[in-house]
Each structure stands twice: as structure tokens, then as C-alpha cells.
N, C-alpha and C positions, 0 to 999 in steps of 0.2 A: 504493500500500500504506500510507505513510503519513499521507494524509487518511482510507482508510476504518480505520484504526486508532485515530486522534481521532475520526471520528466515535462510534466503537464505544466506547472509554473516556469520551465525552460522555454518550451514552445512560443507560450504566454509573450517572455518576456522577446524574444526573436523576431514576432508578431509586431510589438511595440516598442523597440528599441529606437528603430529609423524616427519614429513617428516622434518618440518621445523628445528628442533631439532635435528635430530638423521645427517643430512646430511648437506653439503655447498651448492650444488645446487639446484636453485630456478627454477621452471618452470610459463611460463607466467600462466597468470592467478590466480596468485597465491596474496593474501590480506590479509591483517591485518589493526584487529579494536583495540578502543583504550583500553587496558587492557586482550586482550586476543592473546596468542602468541607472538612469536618473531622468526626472522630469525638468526640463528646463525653460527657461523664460525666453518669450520671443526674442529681446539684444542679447540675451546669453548672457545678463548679469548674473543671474543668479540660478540654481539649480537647485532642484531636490530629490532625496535619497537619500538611504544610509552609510551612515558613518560607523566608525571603527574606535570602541572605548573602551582601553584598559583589557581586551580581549574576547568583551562586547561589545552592541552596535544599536544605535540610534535612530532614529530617523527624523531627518530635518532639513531646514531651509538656508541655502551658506551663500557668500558672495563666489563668482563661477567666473568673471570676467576672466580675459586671456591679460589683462594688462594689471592683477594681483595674482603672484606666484600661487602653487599649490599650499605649499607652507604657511600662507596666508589670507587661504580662503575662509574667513570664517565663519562659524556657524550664528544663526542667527536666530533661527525658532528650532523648537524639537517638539515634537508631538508626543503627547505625554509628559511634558516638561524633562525630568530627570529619570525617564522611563528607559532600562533599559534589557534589550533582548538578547537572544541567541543567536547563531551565525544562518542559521536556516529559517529567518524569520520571515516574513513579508508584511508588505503597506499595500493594500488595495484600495480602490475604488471599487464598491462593490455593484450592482445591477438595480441596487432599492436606491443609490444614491446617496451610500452611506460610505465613510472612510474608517477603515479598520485596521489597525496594527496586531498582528497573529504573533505570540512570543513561540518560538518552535521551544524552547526549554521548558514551560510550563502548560505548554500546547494546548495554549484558550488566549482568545482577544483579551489585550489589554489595557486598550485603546480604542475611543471608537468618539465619530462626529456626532454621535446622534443624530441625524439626518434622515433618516432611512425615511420618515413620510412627508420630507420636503419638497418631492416631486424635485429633487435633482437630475439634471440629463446633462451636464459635463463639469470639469473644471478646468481651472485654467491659474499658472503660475506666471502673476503679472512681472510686468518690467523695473516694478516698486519693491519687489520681493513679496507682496502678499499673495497666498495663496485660496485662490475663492473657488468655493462650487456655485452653478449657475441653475438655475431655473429655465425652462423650455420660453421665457418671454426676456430670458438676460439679465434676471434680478440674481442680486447678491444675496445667498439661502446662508453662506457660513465661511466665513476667511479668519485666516490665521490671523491677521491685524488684531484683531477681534480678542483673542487666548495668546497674550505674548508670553512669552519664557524669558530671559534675562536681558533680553535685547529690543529696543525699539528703532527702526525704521524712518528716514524722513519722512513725511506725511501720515504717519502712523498716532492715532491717539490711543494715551490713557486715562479714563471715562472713570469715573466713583464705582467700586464693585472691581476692577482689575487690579492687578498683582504683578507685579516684576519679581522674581526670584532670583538671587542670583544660585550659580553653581553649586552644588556642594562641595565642600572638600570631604567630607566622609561620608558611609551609607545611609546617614538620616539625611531626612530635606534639610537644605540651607537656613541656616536660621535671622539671615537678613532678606527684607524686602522692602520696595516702591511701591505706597499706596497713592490713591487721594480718598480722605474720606469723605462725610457729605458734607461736609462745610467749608471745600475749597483746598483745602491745606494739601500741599506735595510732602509727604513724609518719608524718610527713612526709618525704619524699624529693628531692632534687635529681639528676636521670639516675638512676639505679641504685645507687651509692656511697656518696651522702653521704645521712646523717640526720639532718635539722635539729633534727627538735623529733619527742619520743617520751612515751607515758604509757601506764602501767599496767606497767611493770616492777616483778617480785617485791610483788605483791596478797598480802599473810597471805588472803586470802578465797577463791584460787585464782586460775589461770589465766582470763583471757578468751577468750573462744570467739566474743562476736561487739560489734560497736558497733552501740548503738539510737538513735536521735534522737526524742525521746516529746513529744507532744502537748502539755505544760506546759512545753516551751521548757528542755531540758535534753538534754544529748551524756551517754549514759553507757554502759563497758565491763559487759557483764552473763557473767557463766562461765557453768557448765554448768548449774545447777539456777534460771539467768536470775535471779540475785542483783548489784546493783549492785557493780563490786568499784572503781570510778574514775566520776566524775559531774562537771559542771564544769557550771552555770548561766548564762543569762541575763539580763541585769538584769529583766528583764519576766516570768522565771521564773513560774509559776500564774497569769499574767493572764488571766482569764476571757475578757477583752475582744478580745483578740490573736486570730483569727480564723487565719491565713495563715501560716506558720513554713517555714522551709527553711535547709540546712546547706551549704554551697558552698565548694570548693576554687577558690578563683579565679585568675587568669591570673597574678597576679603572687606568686601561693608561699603564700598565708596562709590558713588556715581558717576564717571565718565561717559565724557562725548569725545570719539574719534574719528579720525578722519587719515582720508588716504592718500601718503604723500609720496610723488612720483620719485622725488628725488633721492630720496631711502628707502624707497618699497616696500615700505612698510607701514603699521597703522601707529598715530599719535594721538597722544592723549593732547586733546585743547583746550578743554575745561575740567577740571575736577570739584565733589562738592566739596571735598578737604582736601588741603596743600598737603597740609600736615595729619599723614596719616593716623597718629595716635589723637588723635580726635573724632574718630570713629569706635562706637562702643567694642567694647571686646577685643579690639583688633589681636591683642596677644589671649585673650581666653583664659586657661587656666596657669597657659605656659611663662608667665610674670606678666613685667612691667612695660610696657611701650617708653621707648626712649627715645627721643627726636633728636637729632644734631645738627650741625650748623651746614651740613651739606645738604638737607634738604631728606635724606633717608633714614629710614628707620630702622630700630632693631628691638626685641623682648629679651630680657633679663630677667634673672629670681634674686630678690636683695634679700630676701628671709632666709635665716637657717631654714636648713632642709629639715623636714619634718618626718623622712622616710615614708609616706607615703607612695608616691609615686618618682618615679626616674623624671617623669617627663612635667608633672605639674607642680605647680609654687603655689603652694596652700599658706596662710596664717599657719607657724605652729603654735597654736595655743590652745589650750584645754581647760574648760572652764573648770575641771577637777583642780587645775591648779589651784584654786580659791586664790591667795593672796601673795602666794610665791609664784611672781611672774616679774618681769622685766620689763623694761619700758623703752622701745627703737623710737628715735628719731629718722628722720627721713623727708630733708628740703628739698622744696622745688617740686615731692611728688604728688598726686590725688589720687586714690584710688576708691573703689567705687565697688559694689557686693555685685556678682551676677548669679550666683545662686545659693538664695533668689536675689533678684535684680534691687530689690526694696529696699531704701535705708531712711532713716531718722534723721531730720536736717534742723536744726533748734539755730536761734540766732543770741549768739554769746562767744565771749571771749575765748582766747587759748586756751586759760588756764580753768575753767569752768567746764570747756569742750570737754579737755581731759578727764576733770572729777566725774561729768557725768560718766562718760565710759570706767572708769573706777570702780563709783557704785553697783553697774549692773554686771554682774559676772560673766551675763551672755554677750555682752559687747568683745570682738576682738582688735578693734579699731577705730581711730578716727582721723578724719581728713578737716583740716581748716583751712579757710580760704576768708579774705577778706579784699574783695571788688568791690567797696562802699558800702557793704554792710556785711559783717560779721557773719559766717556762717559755718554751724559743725556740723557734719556730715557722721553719724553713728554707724558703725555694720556690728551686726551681728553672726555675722557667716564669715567662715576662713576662705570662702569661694572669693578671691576678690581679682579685679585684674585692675589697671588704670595706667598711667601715664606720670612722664618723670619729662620734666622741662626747663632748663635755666632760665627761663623767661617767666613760669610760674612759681607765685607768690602762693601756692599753698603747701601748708605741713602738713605731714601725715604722723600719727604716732600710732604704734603697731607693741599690742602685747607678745610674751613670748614667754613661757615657760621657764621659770630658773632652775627646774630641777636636772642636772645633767645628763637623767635618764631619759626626761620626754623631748629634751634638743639635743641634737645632736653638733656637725662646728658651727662654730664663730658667724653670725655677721660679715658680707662682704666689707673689701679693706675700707669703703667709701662710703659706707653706714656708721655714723655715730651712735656711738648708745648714748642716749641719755643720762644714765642708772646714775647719779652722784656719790663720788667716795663716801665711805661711812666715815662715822666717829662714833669709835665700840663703846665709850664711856660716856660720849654722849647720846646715843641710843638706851643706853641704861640710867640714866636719869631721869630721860624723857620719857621714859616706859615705866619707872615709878610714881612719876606725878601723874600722870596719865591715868595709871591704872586707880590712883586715892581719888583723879576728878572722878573718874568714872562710877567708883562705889559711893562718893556721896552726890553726885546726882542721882542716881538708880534709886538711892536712899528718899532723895527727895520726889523723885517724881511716882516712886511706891508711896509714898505716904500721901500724896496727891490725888492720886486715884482713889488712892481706897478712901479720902474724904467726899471725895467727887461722887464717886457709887452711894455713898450713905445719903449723900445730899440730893442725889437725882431719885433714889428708890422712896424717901422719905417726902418729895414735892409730889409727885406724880409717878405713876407706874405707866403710862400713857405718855409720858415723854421719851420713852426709849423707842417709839415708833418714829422717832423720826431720826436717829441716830444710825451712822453704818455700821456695818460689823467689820470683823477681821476682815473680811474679802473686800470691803468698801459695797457692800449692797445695802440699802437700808430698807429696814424692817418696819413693814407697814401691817397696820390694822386690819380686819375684816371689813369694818364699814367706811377704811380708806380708797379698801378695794374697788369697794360697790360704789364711790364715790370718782375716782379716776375713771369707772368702764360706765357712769353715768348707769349704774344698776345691769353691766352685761346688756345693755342695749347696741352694740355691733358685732356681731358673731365675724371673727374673719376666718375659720379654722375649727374641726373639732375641740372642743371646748378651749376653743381659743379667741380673745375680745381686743377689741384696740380701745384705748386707751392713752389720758393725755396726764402729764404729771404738773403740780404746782408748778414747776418755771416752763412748762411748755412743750416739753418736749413728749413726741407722740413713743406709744410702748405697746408693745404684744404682750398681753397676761394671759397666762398658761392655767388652769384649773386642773391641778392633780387628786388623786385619791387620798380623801379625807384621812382614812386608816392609816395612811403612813407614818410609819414609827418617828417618833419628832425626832428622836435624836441621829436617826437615822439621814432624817431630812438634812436637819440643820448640816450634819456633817457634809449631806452634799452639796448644801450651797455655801459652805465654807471653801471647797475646793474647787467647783464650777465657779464659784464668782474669784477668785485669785486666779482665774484663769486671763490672760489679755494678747487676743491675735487680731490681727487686722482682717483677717477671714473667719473669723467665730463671733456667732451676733454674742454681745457682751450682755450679762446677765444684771440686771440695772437695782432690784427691789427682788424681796421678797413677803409672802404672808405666812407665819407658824402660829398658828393659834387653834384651838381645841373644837378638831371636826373639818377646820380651813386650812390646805395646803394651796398656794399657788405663787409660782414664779413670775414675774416682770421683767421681759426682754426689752432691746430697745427693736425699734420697728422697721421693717424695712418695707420701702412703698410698693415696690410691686408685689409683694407679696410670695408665696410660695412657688419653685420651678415648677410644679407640675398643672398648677393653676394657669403660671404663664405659658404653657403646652396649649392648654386647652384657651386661651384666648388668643382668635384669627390677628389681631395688631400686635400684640409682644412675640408672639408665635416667628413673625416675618421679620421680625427685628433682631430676631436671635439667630445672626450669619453665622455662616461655616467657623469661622474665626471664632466669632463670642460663646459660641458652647464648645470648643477646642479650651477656651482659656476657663468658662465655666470647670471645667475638667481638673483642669491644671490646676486654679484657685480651689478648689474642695479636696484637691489630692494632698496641697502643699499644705493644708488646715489640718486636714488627717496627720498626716506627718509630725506634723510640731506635737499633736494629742499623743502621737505614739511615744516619741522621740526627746520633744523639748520641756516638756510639763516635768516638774520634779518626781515624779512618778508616772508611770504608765497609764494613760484613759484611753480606753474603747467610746466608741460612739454607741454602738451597742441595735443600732436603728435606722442605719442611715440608708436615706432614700430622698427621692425628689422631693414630697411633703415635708424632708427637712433641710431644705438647703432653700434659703430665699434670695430676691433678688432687689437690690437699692435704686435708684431712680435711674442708675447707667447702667442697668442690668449687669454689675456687678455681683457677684457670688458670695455669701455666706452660711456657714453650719451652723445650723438651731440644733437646741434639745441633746448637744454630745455631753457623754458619760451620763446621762440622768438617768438609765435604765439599769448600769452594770452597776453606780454607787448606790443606788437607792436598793437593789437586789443583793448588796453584800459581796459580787464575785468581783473575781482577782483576774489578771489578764494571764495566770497559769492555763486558762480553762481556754487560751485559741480564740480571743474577741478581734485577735489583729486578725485573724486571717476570714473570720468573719467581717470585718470592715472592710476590707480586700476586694470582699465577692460581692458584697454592697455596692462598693464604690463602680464594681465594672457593669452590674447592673444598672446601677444609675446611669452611667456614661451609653450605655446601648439603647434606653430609653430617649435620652437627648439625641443621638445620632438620627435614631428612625423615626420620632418621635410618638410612639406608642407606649403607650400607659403602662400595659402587660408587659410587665420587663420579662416573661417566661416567653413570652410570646415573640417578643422581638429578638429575643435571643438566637431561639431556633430560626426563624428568619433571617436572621443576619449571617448567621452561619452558613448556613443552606448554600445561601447566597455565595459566599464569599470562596466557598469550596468548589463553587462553579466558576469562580471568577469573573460575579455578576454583583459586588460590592457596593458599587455605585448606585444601584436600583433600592437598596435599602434604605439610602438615608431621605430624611423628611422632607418633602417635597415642599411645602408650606415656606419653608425661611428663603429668604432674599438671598440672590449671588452665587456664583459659584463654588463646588465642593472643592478642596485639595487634595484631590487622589491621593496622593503620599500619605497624607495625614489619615486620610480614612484609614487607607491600607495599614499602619501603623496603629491608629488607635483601636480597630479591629482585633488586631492579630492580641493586643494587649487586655480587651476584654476577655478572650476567649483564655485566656490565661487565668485572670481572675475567678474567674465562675467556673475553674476546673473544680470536680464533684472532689477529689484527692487536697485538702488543704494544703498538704505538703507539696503541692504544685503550684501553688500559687505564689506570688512574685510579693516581696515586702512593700509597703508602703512608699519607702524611699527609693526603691523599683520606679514604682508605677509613677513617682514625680518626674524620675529623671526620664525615661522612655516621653513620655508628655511634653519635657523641655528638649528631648531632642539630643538629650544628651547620650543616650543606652538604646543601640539598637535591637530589637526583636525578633526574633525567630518564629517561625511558624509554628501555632499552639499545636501536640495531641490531639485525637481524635475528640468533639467535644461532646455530651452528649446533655443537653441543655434542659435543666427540669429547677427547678424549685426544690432546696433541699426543707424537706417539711419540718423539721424541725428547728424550736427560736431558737434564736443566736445565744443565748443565756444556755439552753443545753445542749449545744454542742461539745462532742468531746473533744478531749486532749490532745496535740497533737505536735511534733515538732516541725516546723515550715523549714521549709528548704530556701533561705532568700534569695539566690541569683537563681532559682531553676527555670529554665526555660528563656533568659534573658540576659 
């Protein structure tokens, strides 16, 4: 079968060889395998067919002129973005009028125009480089301008909803891209979060509607009535001579425009969005510090002892085990910046204030100060850090580090000062005695304080302690507080759950729990739930303990619950491929911290869309974690991580296809995905286009979680970093998709395997 199907795609290609060559238009039926043929453009600019990568092959759109060498032909579009196949592959046009890429190594399309009921009857590879299929009256049904891949085109737009990706450099997608979103702005991107570098905010001329790249070697934002409202040049800007131009997001984060110059034959860069490449996020990643120098190049360096983690990455070594035996680096001129996660604490105050704060909190491992006309300290809390070192910047970084000889290993490079100041052993021990006398006659006095303070509050009123916080900073309210705030449970937003507005204003979700729960049992858990503080866990604001009355006060988030905004048609459309990619991400990286950063271990115990709500930017937060495993007594001995595991990938298969029935959508998705019909799964409803990559990835990564075997599923800090792009995935086991009937509270013991399958 497989020789007389070469023979027959040989034939094929023999048939249309001359034609594909000698002419622009393509008639259906018409195919190409990898290394024979290519479709080409009437002037012979440009060609397509596949290319040859790393010992697989592509298929795409390159410059083909005779007057840029082989060596320099480059590629411009690829179909399927970073999709790539086997040597016995083929690209057809097929007879419905549809464009299909057949991978011979996984031998199922993997690629395809969807076009098949556009009433296509040719296409045709213009003299622009776009590639359109036509309709039997000449209308444009579907061109590549349309789906770019890291490159755009003179006369080629990008519209609100497209994506520039650049390259990968390793098997996950790229983790930079060119958006515009809906309010004009050209953005570059780092994963989803960060934005590097932005243009065309608040235009007196109007909003941007789309970016053009024009024929005289000029990027510009055009609005509605295609009025330039932002423009940025070339140096070769109107060169008549300049022949060749193209606009490329490339691999390592930066936007260029090049052009083709005869006289070196070669392609040059004419504009870039940064001169200076460490001004581009991540540029060095995990591997140090971007260091700019006076010739204009860059290089990455690790100025940290090495931590023995890894040969190749430059982590913080610091360990908040060290408690108070750590060390303190100085480091001028550099900034550095958390990428995972991306997030940091930015307060505006002095040097020496920046530093205290990071002092205080033991999960801080650094901070960066900078002062451009106001003050500002930059916190991380992650040893994930990368940033930028420049004689010309005015900010310090101060970087902890372990003093214990066991957990560093050498010295600081020679052009790191430590800050550490010489001691004075006798004067340490002076200051250590008066120290320790202030210390017991304060304790002395503010013990004796209290305990007058309790006598004098319990002897005024017993009803004044309702308005006072507890240890966790939640404060403890009344029964007929309650029924006061919810206006008597007059707005249901939720099973027994009411909104609610507090004395200074601020609106709150109150939880109605069972009466019967043991008080002390309660209070315990909202001693520990409320000392809890993430910026992805709605924060737990009040509480009610009183005899028969249990109920918590969150604070509120306006849209309300994920599953709710499923089922309503306007947030439903609103929630792009992207924003429930990062939904994902934001409830994984919440999960995480529960498991991981809490001074003890909390399970969620429950999670699912009804508990993860959404803020007015359809932003992501966990309601209701640990309330189930503290309030029930269990220990996370009893396998709650790898129950929130299987939660988490549930919920994420719901969000993908958008069905309720996370059993339901499972098998489906699967089904699907085993046919390599993936793309048919997800939820038709939301705006824009999917990321195949991504799909394909966050796929393969549910089907991991919700293996029926605990000890197959992938740990929490797995399933963040596969999300950020960081941890590629292998194709799950056989899955066999049901609902394990039994609650999470009884599940048995078990030991997880954390890297399996990942």
C-alpha cells in the first residue's frame, strides 16, 4: 500500500511539476511531497514547498528570486506555524477545496485550511508572497496574509485577534509574540503576562484597528478611515533600490525590519524595537544576567555563586531555610526582574527601607532599586530571576545568599562586592546583651498591656470583639452583622452563597457553612485560611462563629464564578484562546504556592470551575481552598495533591471544550485527539483563533492528570511549568476517562511519581 501510494503521489507530482513552475495558478488536487516541487509565484519571487529542519521538514512560503542566493532564501510563512513533519509527508490541495498537511510519521493530517465548504476551485501564490484560495467568481475564501507565522510581508496586515510568533528555540512554542489588542496598542509579549515594549497608546488621531508594513520600508498603526496614527522608519526608508523588505519577530524577543541589500547579499537589519538587546525581557532566561557593552553586543553571565542546581542555569542561591544566616550581595548598575513567575512587589521607598523590607519576609530572595525621579523597590520572591547589568544604569540590586558553607558553594565572581560588613566580636556581644534586656522588658510591658486591654474590653462589652481581627487579620462578625451586610441574604449569587457590602464599602461573597461544625475546628480553619495571602486566592476578608452560625466572608469578584461565565453567551466570547490558557496557568500557579509555599501543606480538597472566579478582567482566582481537608481533620499523607492534580486537569478540559460535564468532555477530547482531530474539541463560542501548539500541549497534559493511577500523574509544579512553556510533554498512556467515584477526602494512599510522564 505504501509503495503504490509513492508511486501515485510520484505520478501526481510529474503531472504538476511543469505547471507548478512555469504558472501562478494552482488547480485543486494539486500536492506536494517533501523534497520534490514547489509552487511558485508568477515573477518567481517567491515559492512554496517544503523545507528541510533539523532532519525534519516544513512546509512554507520563502523568498525564491534568482537575485537572493539559496543560502538566503528565507522563509516567511509555514503552515502550521512550528509544525513539523516526516520526510514522506505531503501539502495538498485537496478536491473539496481544502489545504491539508499529511505528517507520514504520525500518518493523520495535521494541518488543514478548513475550507472544505468554501466552494474553493483554485489557488494561487501571488507576486506579494500571499498565498490565497479562490472562489469560482475570484473572491479571496483564505490567504496566508491572513494566519502569519513570524514574518510579515509589505502590504501584509496585522488586525486585533493575530499573533506573530517568533521561532522556537526549543520543542515548546516560543514564548514571545506580536499582538495588537482591542484598544490599538502594538505589543510585544513575554508568555502571556508580561509586556515589554508597547506603541500607539492614547493616538489624539484615534484608535488602531490594524498594523501595515508598506512597500517604502516603514511599520505603521493605520485606524479606521487607514490614517497613519504611529509610523516608525527604516534607515533605507523610500529606497527605490531596496527591492526585498520583511518584518520578523525573531527567536530571541526583538522586532526587526529587513531588507535586501544588493551590495552584500545579504539581509539587514534597518530598524530594530531595541538597540540594546538586554532590554528585551528574558533575553538571557535562566542562563544569568544580560550584559550590554560599549560595542553595541551583548553577552549573559551568572554573578551568583552557583547553587549546584543546574550546569547551565543561574538561580538565586538562597533558601528561605536559611532563616537569618544568609548574606547580603551587592550588585551596581544591575536590575533584575522574577520570570518565574514573572510577578514582583514594586513599593516606593528608599534603599535602605527596600532592603528591610526584603529582610522581614523570608520568602523574598531579592531586590532591585532604581531611582528615575521616584524611588522605587522592586521585591522577588523567586530564585527564577534573569535581568540586565549596564554602566549607564543607576539601579542596585541586593541579592541574598546563604552563609552556610554547605548550601553555597564558591565565592562570588571577582567583580561582585559583598556587602557583608566586618564584624566587631565584642561589639556584637554587647549589643546582643542590651538587646536581649530591651527585648524582655518590652515583652514585659506589652504582656502586661494586653492582658489589661482583655480585662478592659471583656468587662465594657462582649460585643466589641466583633469588630476586632484575629490572628489571621479577618475580623469576627456577628450573626445579625451578617444578616445586616447581605441586607437579610437578599442576593443569592451561588449555592448558599450572598453578596454583600461591608461598613467602608467594599463588596464581599458570604459563604453559609454547616451550623454543626465543631467551633474549634472552625476557628482553626480560619486561623490558617485567613494567614493565607496570594494574589490568585480570593483572600478571606470576615468571619461568623457563633452558636448554630458558621459562615465565611470573601472578598468579591465581579464576574463571578468560571462556570457561570461558560454559560453566559458575552463573557463566554470574551474568554480567547489566550485568556483561558492563562486562566490555567493563574489557578495552577495558586495550586502550587497551597502545595508548596504555605508553611505547611493545603489541599484544595474541591476544586473545580464553581470554584475559581473571575475579577472584572476576567482575571482568575481560587475560592473555598483547604476548607474541606481542614474543616474534615485530614493530612495531605492521605494523596489530596494528586487529587488537586486531577481536578485541576478536569477543570482545564472543561475550559478548552467548554462543557460543563468535565467526564464528558474528557472522553471527547480524547477521542478526538487520538484521531488527530484536536482542534474540533475546543469551544466554538470564544473569539479568535486557537494555538494548535498550545492545544496540543495543554491536551496531552490533561490527559496526564486525570490518569485513573495517581502515581501517574505529574506534580503541581509539573503542571505550572509544562503551562509556562517551560517542561515539554510526552504523549499521555492509554486514557481511559470516567469519574473516579469516590471524594477526594477518601481516596487512598499513595506515592506520586512527580516527573512521570513529563
Amino acid at each position: 500500500m505504501l509503495r503504490l501510494e509513492r508511486v501515485a503521489i510520484t505520478s501526481i507530482l510529474i503531472g504538476f511539476l511543469f505547471l507548478s513552475v512555469a504558472c501562478s495558478k494552482i488547480p485543486l488536487g494539486s500536492r506536494l511531497s517533501g523534497g520534490n516541487g514547489f509552487w511558485a509565484s508568477e515573477n518567481g519571487d517567491f515559492a512554496m514547498g517544503f523545507f528541510r529542519y533539523c532532519g525534519q521538514y516544513s512546509v512554507g512560503i520563502k523568498f525564491n528570486s534568482s537575485s537572493v542566493p539559496d543560502c538566503e532564501q528565507t522563509v516567511v510563512w509555514l503552515a502550521g506555524a512550528s509544525r513539523r513533519v516526516g520526510s514522506n509527508s505531503y501539502f495538498e490541495l485537496t478536491g473539496r477545496g481544502e489545504l491539508v498537511l499529511f505528517d507520514s510519521g504520525s500518518r493523520q493530517i495535521v494541518w488543514t485550511s478548513n475550507t472544505s465548504n468554501a466552494d474553493v476551485e483554485s489557488a494561487v501564490l501571488g507576486n506579494d508572497g500571499n498565498f490565497v484560495l479562490l472562489d469560482r467568481y475570484k473572491n479571496v475564501v483564505w490567504q496566508s496574509f491572513g494566519y502569519p507565522s513570524d514574518t510579515l510581508l509589505p502590504g501584509q496586515n496585522l488586525s486585533a485577534g493575530s499573533v506573530l510568533r517568533a521561532t522556537s528555540r526549543n520543542s515548546v512554542a516560543s514564548v514571545y509574540t506580536l499582538s495588537m489588542d482591542v484598544s490599538g496598542q502594538l505589543q510585544l509579549r513575554w508568555e502571556t503576562s508580561v509586556i515589554y515594549w508597547t506603541k500607539g497608546k492614547g493616538n489624539p488621531s484615534g484608535l488602531a484597528v490594524r498594523a501595515l508594513l508598506s512597500s517604502d520600508g516603514s511599520l505603521q498603526l493605520l485606524n479606521q478611515e487607514s490614517k497613519p496614527v504611529w509610523s516608525v522608519y527604516g534607515e533605507d526608508h523610500g529606497d527605490l533600490d531596496v527591492k526585498f523588505r520583511f518584518l520578523r519577530l525573531d527567536s530571541d524577543g526583538n522586532l526587526r525590519l529587513y531588507s535586501w541589500a544588493n551590495g552584500s547579499r545579504s539581509w539587514v537589519p534597518v530598524w530594530q524595537a531595541f538597540e540594546n538587546q538586554c532590554g528585551v525581557f528574558a533575553t538571557c532566561g535562566l542562563h544569568g544576567i544580560c550584559v550590554y557593552n560599549s560595542s553595541g553586543s551583548h553577552f549573559c553571565k551568572c554573578p551568583f555563586p552557583s547553587s549546584g542546581n543546574s550546569s547551565s542555569d543561574c538561580l538565586i542561591p538562597y533558601d528561605p531555610n536559611c532563616a537569618s544566616n544568609y548574606s547580603i550581595l551587592r550588585y551596581n548598575n544591575m536590575f533584575l526582574y522574577g520570570i518565574y513567575p514573572p510577578n514582583e512587589t514594586v513599593v516606593q521607598t528608599s534603599l535602605q527601607r527596600c532592603w528591610h523590607l526584603c529582610q522581614e519576609d523570608p520568602q523574598c530572595h531579592a531586590v532591585s532599586f532604581i531611582n528615575n525621579g521616584s524611588a522605587q523597590c522592586h521585591l522577588k520572591t523567586t530564585q527564577y530571576v534573569s535581568g540586565s547589568s549596564d554602566a549607564s544604569s543607576s539601579s542596585i540590586s541586593l541579592v541574598k545568599t546563604c552563609s552556610d558553607p554547605m548550601a553555597v558553594l564558591p565565592s562570588p565572581m571577582p567583580d561582585v562586592a559583598n556587602s557583608k560588613p566586618e564584624i566587631c566580636l565584642v561589639c556584637v556581644i554587647e549589643v546582643s546583651i542590651a538587646s536581649c534586656i530591651a527585648f524582655i522588658l518590652i515583652q514585659f510591658g506589652i504582656g502586661l498591656y494586653i492582658h489589661r486591654r482583655r480585662r478592659y474590653i471583656a468587662i465594657k462589652s462582649a460585643s466589641a470583639a466583633y469588630s476586632v481581627p484575629n490572628a489571621s487579620g479577618c475580623i469576627m462578625l456577628s450573626y445579625s452583622e451578617i444578616k445586616a451586610l447581605t441586607e437579610n441574604f437578599n442576593e443569592p449569587i451561588g449555592p448558599k452563597m450572598f453578596k454583600g457590602v461591608l461598613s467602608d464599602g467594599r463588596l464581599v461573597a458570604v459563604k453559609h457553612l454547616d451550623g454543626s461544625i465543631e467551633e474549634r475546628k472552625f476557628r482553626s480553619a480560619v486561623l490558617k485560611i485567613g494567614s493565607i495571602c496570594h494574589k490568585s486566592l480570593v483572600k478571606l476578608e470576615a468571619y461568623c462563629c457563633e452558636s448554630g452560625y458558621r459562615f465565611l466572608v470573601y472578598e468579591y469578584a465581579k464576574n463571578g464564578s468560571l462556570d457561570k461565565c461558560l454559560e453566559d453567551p458575552g463573557i463566554c466570547r470574551s474568554l480567547t484562546w489566550a485568556k483561558r490558557v492563562n486562566i490555567c496557568l493563574t489557578v495552577a500557579r495558586a495550586m502550587y504556592y497551597l502545595h508548596t509555599g504555605c508553611r505547611e501543606f493545603i489541599s484544595h480538597g474541591n476544586l473545580k470551575c464553581q470554584n475559581v472566579v473571575l475579577d472584572d478582567e476576567l482575571g482568575a482566582k481560587v475560592s473555598e481552598f483547604g476548607l474541606r481537608v481542614v474543616l474534615r481533620g485530614e493530612s495531605h499523607d492521605e494523596g489530596p495533591g494528586e487529587t488537586d492534580v486531577r481536578d485541576i486537569g478536569r477543570m482545564m478540559v472543561v475550559l478548552i471544550t467548554g462543557c460543563q460535564n468535565a467526564d464528558e468532555a474528557c472522553k471527547r477530547a480524547y477521542d478526538r485527539w487520538v484521531n488527530g482531530e484536536s482542534e474540533i474539541v475546543t469551544d466554538k463560542r470564544m473569539e479568535g483563533a486557537v494555538n494548535l501548539d498550545e492545544l496540543e500541549r495543554t491536551l496531552r497534559l490533561v490527559f496526564w492528570c486525570v490518569q485513573g493511577d495517581e502515581r501517574m500523574r505529574p506534580s503541581m509544579g509539573e503542571v505550572v511549568q509544562v503551562l509556562e512553556g517551560r517542561l515539554p510533554v510526552d504523549p499521555p498512556p492509554p486514557l481511559y476517562c470516567h469519574h473516579n467515584q469516590t471524594s477526594p477526602e477518601d481516596e487512598q494512599t499513595s506515592t506520586p511519581s512527580s516527573t512521570s510522564g513529563l
